[in-house]
C-alpha positions as CSV (number, residue, x, y, z in Angstrom):
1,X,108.7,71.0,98.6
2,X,108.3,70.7,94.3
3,X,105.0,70.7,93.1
4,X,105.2,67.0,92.5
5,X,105.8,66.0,96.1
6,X,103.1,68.3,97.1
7,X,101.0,66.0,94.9
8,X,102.0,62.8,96.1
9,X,101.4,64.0,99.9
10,X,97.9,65.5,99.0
11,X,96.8,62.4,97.5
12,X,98.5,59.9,99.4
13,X,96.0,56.5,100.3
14,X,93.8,57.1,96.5
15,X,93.4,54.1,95.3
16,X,94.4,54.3,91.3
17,X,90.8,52.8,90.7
18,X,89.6,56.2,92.5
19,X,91.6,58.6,89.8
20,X,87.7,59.0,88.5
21,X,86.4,60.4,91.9
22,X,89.3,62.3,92.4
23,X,89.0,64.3,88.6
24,X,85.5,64.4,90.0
25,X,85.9,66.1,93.4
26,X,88.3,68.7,91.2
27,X,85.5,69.2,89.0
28,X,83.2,69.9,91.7
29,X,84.9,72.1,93.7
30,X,85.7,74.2,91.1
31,X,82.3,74.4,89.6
32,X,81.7,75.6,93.4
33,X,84.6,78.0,93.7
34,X,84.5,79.6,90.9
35,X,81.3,81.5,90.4
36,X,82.0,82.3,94.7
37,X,85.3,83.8,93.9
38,X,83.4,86.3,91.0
39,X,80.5,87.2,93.4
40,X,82.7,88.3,96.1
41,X,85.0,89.8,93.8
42,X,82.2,91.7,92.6
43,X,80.5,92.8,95.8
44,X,84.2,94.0,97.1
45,X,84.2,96.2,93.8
46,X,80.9,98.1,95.5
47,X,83.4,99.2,97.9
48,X,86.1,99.9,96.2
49,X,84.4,101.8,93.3
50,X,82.9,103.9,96.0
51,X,86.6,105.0,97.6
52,X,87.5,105.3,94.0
53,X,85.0,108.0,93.5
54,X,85.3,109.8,96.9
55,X,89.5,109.8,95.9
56,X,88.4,112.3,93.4
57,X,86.9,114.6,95.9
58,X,90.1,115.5,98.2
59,X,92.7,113.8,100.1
60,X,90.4,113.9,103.7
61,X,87.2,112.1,101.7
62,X,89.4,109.6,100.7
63,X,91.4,109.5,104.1
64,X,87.8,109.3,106.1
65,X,86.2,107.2,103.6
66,X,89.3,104.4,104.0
67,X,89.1,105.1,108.3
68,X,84.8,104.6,108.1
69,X,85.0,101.4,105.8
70,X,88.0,99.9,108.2
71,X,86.3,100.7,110.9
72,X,82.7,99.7,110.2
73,X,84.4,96.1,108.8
74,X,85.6,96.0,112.0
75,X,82.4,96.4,114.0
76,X,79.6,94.9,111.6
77,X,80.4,93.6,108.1
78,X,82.8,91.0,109.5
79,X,80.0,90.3,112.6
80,X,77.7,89.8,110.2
81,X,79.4,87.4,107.9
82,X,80.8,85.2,110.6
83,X,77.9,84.8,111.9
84,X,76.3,83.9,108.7
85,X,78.7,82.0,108.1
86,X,76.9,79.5,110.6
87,X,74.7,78.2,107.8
88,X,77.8,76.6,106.6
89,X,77.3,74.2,108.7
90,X,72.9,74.1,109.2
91,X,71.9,74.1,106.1
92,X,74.6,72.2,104.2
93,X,74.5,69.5,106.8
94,X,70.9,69.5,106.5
95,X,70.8,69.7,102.4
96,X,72.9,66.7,102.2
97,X,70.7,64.7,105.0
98,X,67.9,65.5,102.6
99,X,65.8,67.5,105.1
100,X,64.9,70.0,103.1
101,X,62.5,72.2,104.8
102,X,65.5,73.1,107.6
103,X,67.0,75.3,105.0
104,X,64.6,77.6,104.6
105,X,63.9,77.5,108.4
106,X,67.8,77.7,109.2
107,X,67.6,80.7,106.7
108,X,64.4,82.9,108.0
109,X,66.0,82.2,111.6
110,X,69.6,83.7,110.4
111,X,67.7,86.5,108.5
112,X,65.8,87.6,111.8
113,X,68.7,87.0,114.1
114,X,70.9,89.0,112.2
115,X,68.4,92.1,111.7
116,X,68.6,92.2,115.1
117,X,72.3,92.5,115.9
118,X,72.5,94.8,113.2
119,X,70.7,97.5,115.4
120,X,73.4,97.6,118.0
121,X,75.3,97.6,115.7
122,X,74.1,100.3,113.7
123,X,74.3,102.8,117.1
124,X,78.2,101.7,117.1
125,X,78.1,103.0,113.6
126,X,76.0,106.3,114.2
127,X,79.0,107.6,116.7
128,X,81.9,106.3,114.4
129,X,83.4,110.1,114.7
130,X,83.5,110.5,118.1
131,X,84.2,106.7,119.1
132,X,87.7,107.4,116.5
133,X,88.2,110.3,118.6
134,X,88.7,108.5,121.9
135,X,91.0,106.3,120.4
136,X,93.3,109.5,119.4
137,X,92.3,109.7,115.3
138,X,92.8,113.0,113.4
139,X,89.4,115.3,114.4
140,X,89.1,116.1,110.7
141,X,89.5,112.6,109.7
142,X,87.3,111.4,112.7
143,X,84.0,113.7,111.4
144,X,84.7,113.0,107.8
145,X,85.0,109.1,108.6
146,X,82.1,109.7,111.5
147,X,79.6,110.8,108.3
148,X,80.5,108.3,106.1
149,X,79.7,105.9,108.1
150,X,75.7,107.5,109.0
151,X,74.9,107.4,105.5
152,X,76.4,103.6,105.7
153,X,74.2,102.7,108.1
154,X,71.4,101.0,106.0
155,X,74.2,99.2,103.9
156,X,74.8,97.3,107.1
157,X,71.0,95.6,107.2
158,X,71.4,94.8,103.5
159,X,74.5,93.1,104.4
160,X,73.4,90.6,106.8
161,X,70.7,89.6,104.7
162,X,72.9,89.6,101.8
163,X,75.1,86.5,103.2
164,X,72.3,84.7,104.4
165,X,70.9,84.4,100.8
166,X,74.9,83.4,99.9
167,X,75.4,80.8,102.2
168,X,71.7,79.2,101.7
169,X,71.7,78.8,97.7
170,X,75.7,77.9,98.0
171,X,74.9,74.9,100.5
172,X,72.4,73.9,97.1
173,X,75.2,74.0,94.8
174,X,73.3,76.4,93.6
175,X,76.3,79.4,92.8
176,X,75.5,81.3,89.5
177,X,72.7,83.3,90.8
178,X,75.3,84.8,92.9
179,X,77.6,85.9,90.5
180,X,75.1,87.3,88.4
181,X,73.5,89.1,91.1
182,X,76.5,90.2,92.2
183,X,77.8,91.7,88.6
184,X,74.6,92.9,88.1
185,X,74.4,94.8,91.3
186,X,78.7,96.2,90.4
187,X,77.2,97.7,87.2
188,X,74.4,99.8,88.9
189,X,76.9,100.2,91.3
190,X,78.8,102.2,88.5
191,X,76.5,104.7,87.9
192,X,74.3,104.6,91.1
193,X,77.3,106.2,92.5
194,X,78.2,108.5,89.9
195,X,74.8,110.0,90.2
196,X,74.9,110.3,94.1
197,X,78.5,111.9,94.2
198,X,78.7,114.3,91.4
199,X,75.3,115.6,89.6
200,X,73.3,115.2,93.0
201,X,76.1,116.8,94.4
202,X,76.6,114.4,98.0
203,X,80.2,113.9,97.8
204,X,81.6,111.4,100.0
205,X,78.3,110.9,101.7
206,X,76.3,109.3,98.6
207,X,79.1,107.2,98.0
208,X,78.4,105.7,101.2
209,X,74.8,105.4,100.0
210,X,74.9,103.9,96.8
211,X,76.8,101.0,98.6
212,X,73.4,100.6,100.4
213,X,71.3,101.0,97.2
214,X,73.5,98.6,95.5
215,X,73.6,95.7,98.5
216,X,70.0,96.0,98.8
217,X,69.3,95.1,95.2
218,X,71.5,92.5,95.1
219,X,69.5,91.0,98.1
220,X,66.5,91.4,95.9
221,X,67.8,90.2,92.9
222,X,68.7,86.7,94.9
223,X,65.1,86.8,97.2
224,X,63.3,87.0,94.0
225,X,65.5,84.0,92.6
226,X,65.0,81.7,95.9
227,X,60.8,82.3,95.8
228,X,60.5,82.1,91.9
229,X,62.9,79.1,91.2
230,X,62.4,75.3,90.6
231,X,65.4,74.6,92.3
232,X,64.4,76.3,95.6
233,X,60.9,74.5,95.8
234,X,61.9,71.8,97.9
235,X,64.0,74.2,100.6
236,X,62.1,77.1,100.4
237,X,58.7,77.1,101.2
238,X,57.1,80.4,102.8
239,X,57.8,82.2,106.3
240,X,57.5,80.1,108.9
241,X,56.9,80.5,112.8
242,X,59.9,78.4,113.4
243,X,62.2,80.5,112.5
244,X,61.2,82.5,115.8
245,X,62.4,79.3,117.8
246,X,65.4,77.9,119.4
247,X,67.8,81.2,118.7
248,X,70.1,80.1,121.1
249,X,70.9,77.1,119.4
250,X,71.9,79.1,115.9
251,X,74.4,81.7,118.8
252,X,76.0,78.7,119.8
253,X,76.9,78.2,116.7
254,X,76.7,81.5,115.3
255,X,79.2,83.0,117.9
256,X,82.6,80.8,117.5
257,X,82.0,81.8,113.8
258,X,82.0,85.3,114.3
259,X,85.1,84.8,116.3
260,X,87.0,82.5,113.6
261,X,86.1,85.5,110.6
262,X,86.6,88.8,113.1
263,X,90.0,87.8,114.8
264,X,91.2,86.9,111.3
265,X,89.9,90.6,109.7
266,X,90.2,92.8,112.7
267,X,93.9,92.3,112.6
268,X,94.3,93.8,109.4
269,X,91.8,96.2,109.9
270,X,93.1,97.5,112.8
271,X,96.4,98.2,111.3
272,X,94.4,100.9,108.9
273,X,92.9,102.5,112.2
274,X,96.3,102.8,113.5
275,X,97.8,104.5,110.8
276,X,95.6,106.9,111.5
277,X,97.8,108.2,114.5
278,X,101.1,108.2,112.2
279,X,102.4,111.2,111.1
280,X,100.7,112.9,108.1
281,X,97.6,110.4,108.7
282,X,95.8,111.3,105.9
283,X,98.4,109.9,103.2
284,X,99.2,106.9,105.8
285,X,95.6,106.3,106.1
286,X,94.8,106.0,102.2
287,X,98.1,103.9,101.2
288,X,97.0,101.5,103.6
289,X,93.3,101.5,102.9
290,X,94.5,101.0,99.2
291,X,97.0,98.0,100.2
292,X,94.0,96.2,102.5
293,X,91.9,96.7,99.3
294,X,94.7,95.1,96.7
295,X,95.3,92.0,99.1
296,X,91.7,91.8,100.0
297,X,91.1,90.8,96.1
298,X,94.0,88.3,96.1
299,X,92.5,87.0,99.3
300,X,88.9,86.2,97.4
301,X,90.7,83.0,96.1
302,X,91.2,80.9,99.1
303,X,87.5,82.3,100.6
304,X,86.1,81.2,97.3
305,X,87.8,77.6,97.8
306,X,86.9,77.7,101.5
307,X,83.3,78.7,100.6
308,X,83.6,75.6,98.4
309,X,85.4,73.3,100.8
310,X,82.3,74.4,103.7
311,X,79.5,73.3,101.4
312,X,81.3,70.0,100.3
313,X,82.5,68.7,103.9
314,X,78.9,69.8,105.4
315,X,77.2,67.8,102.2
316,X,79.2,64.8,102.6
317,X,78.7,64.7,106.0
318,X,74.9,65.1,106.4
319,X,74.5,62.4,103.6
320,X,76.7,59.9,106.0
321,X,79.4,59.9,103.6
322,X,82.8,60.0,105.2
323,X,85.4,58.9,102.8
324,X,84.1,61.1,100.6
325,X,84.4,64.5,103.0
326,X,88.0,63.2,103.7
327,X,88.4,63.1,99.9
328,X,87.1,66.9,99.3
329,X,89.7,67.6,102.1
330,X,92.6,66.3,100.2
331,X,91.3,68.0,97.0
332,X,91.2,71.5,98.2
333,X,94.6,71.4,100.2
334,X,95.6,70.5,96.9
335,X,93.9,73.6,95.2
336,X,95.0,75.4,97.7
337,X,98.8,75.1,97.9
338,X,98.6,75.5,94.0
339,X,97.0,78.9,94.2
340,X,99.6,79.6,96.9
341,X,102.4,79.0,94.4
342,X,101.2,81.0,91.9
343,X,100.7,83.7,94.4
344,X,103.9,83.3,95.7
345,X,105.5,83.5,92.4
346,X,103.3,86.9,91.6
347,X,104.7,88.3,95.0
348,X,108.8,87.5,93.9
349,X,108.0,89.1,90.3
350,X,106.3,92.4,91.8
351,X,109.9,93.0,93.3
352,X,110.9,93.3,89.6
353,X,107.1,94.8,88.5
354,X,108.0,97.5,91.0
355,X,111.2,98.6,89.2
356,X,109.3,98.7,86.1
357,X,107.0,100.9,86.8
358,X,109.2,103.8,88.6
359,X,111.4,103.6,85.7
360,X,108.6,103.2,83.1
361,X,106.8,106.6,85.0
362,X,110.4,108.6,83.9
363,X,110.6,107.2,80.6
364,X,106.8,107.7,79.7
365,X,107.1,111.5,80.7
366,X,110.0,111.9,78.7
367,X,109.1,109.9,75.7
368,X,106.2,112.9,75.9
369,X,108.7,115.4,75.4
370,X,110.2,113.2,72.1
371,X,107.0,114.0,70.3
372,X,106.2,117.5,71.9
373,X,109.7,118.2,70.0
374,X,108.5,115.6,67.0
375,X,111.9,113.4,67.4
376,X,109.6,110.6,66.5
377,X,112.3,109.6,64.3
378,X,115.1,109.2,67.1
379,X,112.5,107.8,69.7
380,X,112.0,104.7,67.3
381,X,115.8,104.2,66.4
382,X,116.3,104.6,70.6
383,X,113.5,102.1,71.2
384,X,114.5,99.7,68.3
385,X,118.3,99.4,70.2
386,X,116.9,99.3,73.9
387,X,114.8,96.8,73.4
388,X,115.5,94.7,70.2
389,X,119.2,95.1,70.4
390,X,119.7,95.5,74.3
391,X,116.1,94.3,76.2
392,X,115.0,90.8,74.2
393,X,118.3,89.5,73.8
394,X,119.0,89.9,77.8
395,X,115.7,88.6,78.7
396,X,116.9,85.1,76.5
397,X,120.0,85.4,78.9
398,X,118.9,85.8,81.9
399,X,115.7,83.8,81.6
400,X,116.9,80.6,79.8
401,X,120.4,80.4,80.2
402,X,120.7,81.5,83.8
403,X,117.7,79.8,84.0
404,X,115.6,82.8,86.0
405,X,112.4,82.3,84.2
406,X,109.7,84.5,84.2
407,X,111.5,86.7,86.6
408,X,114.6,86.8,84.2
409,X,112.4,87.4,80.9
410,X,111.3,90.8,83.0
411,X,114.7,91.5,84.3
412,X,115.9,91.3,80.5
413,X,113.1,94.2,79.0
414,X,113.9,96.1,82.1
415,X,117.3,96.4,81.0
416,X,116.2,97.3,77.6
417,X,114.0,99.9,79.4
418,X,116.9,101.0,81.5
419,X,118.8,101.5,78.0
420,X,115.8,103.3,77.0
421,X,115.4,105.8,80.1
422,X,119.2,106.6,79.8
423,X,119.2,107.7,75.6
424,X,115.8,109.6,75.8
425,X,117.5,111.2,79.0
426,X,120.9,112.1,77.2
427,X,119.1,114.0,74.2
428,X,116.5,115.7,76.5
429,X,119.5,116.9,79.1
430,X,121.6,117.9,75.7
431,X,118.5,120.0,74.1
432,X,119.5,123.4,73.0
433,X,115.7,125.1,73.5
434,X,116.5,128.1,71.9
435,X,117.5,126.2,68.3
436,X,114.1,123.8,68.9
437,X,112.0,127.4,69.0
438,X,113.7,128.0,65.4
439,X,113.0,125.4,63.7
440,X,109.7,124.6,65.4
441,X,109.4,127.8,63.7
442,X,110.8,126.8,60.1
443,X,108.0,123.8,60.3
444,X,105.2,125.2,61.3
445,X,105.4,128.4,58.5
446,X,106.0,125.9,56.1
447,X,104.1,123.5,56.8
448,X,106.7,120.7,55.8
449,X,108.4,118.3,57.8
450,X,110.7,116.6,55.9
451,X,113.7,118.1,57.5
452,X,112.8,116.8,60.8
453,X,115.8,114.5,60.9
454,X,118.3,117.2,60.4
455,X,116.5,119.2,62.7
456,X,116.8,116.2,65.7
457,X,120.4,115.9,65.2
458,X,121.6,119.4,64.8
459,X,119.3,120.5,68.2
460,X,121.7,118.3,70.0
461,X,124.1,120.5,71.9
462,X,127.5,119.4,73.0
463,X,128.3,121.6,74.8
């Protein structure tokens, strides 16, 4: 299907009068999705910065600091958020019926209902180590993964109350206190961590707890915005005892949303716990961990159009609006597939990308040797050929007159590199050592290089 057949199907039945609407709905979606897709971007660098860190400390941090945050996804970050994810439908139905005061109701009731699942939750994550070990994990992996996760522990109340702040100012429209929470809270993360691992000397285990540290001030950061600001006046107005009433209504709700988010994540998760019972799990287990991470930024795309999408349809709806929900619809399938082609395209050229980089890794080390020896001199006439005489003109080849594109542009300068690899290859193979000593020698006594030429071509051996 081309691009302009997806078109035509997405916005099939638009009226041309409605092209206005339609730039609209664009426009608002995006406003939406865009300052969604930074925040989570940004509170997924809190973990990632932290596995960053502990990968510095040994290969079994890193291998139990992948296992604990796979496993405690599993069993109460993805609870959590599924569940909060029932104020999707509360409080932006409610915002768009104009009742108000149900926000802040729907939003103390999540708060409290989700403190409380988070105990259990937290015992699951005080025995992570031996739990692994039933299921047949490495024992040194298990206890390293097993005290990762303790120290994790008050992360997983800051979480819960984290997403309830999300999902009540999103349902506003309200979407750039999140991102700026969120960077701000990345940035401390930075060195909150830092200080825990290294000078305060708690390894792996203050990794874990700066991601606590730096959840629990981003839930500050946003509390203080929701009691301080204009725009909250109306929704937000002080603890109320409702909140303690009808909490089997919110589970009804709060349940199949868990469910829809957990089945999804657990499936990839669960393929980082198995890896775990490969052979040499520690390598296995941080490859994957690494992978989940990579894709789980690609992924923050369609969760910040579906963020989007949940706040429009539940808007629409609670204001009685109909056609215009069924118009949002259309709109972000149409996003949607977009960002899918694009990703699509990413995924063909990493094929290519991949090439790249294992022979860019052999050229780079040898183009080290070039100036360790100072053929600076040869390294530029090589480069000059492989890529202006060999690499350019083949990317114009391949790229517009077999008509490749993208794809053949990067074929064409890996050919060039290719050329590259191969020459700096031939004159480092062909090096006579013992004539590079001498005249190494010669320069350095001296202090002149002007011979340096002569000296490039005569320590070429033929023999």
């Amino acid at each position: 299907m081309t691009k302009a057949s997806v078109d035509e199907a997405l916005l099939d039945g638009v009226e041309p009068g409605e092209d206005q609407t339609v730039r609209e709905e664009v426009k608002k979606q995006l406003w939406l999705a865009g300052p969604l897709i930074a925040g989570a971007l940004l509170q997924n660098v809190i973990q990632m910065v932290s596995v960053m860190y502990v990968g510095h400390l040994g290969e079994l941090p890193l291998a139990g600091a992948s296992m604990a945050n796979s496993f405690t996804s599993v069993t109460g970050l993805s609870v959590l958020l599924g569940m909060a994810s029932a104020l999707d439908t509360l409080c932006g139905q409610a915002y768009g019926a104009r009742q108000y005061t149900l926000l802040g109701i729907y939003k103390q009731r999540a708060m409290l209902l989700l403190t409380l699942v988070s105990v259990p939750l937290s015992v699951v994550w005080f025995y992570t180590g031996g739990i692994l070990l039933l299921f047949g994990q490495d024992a040194d992996i298990a206890a390293e993964a097993g005290a990762f996760a303790r120290w994790l522990i008050p992360a997983l109340f800051a979480y819960g109350l984290l997403q309830c702040h999300v999902r009540f100012l999103q349902t506003h429209n309200i979407v750039q206190p999140v991102m700026v929470s969120s960077g701000a809270a990345a940035a401390c993360h930075l060195i909150v961590c830092w200080l825990l691992v290294y000078p305060l000397g708690m390894g792996s285990k203050g990794a874990a707890l700066s991601n606590a540290i730096s959840y629990w001030l981003n839930v500050a950061v946003l509390a203080v915005y929701v009691r301080v600001s204009s725009a909250c006046k109306e929704t937000w107005t002080g603890f109320s005892t409702e909140a303690f009433r009808d909490a089997l209504s919110f589970f009804r709700l709060a349940i199949p949303s868990a469910l829809m988010v957990c089945l999804e994540m657990w499936s990839f998760e669960l393929v980082v716990l198995l890896s775990g019972l490969l052979p040499n799990p520690k390598l296995e287990t941080s490859v994957l961990s690494i992978s989940l991470n990579t894709s789980a930024f690609v992924w923050m795309i369609p969760f910040g159009l579906s963020s989007a999408i949940s706040t429009r349809v539940s808007n629409e709806l609670g204001a009685g609006r109909p056609q215009a929900a069924r118009l949002a619809v259309r709109v972000v399938l149409f996003l949607a597939v977009s960002e899918g082609e694009v990703v699509r395209y990413v995924a063909r050229m990493m094929l290519v990308i991949a090439v790249t980089i294992f022979f860019d890794g052999i050229m780079t080390v040898l183009s080290g040797v070039t100036r360790g020896c100072g053929w600076q001199r040869t390294g530029a006439y090589i480069n000059l050929g492989a890529y202006y005489i060999v690499g350019i003109p083949s990317a114009y080849f391949l790229g517009f007159v077999l008509c490749l594109g993208g794809m053949g542009l990067w074929m064409g300068i890996n050919c060039g590199l290719l050329v590259q690899l191969l020459l700096l290859m031939i004159v480092t193979m062909c090096t006579n050592w013992d004539k590079e000593v001498y005249f190494a020698k010669i320069s350095y006594i001296s202090g002149h290089f002007e011979t340096s030429s002569d000296v490039e071509l005569s320590s070429i051996s033929l023999e």
